[in-house]
N, C-alpha and C positions, 0 to 999 in steps of 0.2 A: 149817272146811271146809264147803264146800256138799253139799247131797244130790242135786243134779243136775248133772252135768259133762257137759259135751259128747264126742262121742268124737272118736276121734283124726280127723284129716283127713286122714291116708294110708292108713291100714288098716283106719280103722270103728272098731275097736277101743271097748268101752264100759267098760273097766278103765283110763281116765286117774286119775291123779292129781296134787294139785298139791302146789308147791316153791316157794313164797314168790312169785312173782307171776305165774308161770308152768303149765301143762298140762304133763306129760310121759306118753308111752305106754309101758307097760314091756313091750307084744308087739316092737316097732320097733324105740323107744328116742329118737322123734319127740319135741320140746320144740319147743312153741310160746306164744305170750302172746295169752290168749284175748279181752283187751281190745285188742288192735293190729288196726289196719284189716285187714282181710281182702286176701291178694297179687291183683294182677290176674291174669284166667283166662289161659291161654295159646290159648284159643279165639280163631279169624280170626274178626274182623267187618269187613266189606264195607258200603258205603253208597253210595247211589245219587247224581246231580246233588242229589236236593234233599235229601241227607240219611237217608232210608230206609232201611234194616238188610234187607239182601238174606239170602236163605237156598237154598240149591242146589233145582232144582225150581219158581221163582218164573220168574211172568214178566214180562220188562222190553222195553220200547220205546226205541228208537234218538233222540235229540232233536239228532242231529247227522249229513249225509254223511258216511262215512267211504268211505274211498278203501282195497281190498283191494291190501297187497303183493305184489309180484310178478305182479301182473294187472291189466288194464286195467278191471274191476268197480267197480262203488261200492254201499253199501249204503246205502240210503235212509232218508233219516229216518222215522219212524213203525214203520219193521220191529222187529215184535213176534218176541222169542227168548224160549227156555224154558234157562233157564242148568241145564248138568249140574252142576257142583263149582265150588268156589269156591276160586281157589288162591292165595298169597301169592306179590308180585311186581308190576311195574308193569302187566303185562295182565292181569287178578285175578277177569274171569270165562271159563271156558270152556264155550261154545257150539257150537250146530250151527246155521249161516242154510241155509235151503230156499235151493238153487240156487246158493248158494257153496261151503258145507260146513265141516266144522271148521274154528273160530276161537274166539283170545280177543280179549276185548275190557277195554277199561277202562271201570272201574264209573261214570266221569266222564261217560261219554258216553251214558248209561242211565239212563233213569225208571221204578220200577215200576209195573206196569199193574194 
């Protein structure tokens, strides 16, 4: 047995113990294998045209016309937004443009500034 174990990954917990190749938690009742890759987060990551990992609060630049639904507007290329949230779905940022107003936009058509 080692003298250092990690603790649990659901409750902290620093009373693991292990069972032949295995971590288990005896608060929870959690069994994990401490040598297995680690699950993917279930955190959204957003990336921009060229790849860049957007975070809510960032600001990005337009690198395409887009043509506003239901209105005869277009927003211009170079228009600089400041994205509120970042939401899961095919329009994945939501913004406010000066002079159109509420919209999302997809992360495709955005470069961080």
């Amino acid at each position: 047995m080692s003298d250092a174990l990690p603790p649990c990954p659901q409750c902290e917990s620093a009373y693991a113990y292990e069972d032949r190749n295995q971590l288990i938690c005896p608060e929870c009742g959690h069994a994990w294998n401490p040598n297995a890759a680690s699950p993917p987060s279930d955190e959204l990551v957003v990336t921009d045209a060229h790849g860049n990992t957007l975070q809510a609060g960032d600001t990005v630049s337009l690198i395409k016309d887009l043509k506003v639904k239901g209105s005869s507007s277009v927003v211009k290329v170079g228009t600089k937004v400041k994205i509120n949230r970042l939401v899961e779905g095919d329009h994945n940022i939501d913004c406010k443009i000066t002079g159109i107003g509420p919209m999302m936009l997809k992360s495709e058509f955005v470069k961080k500034s």
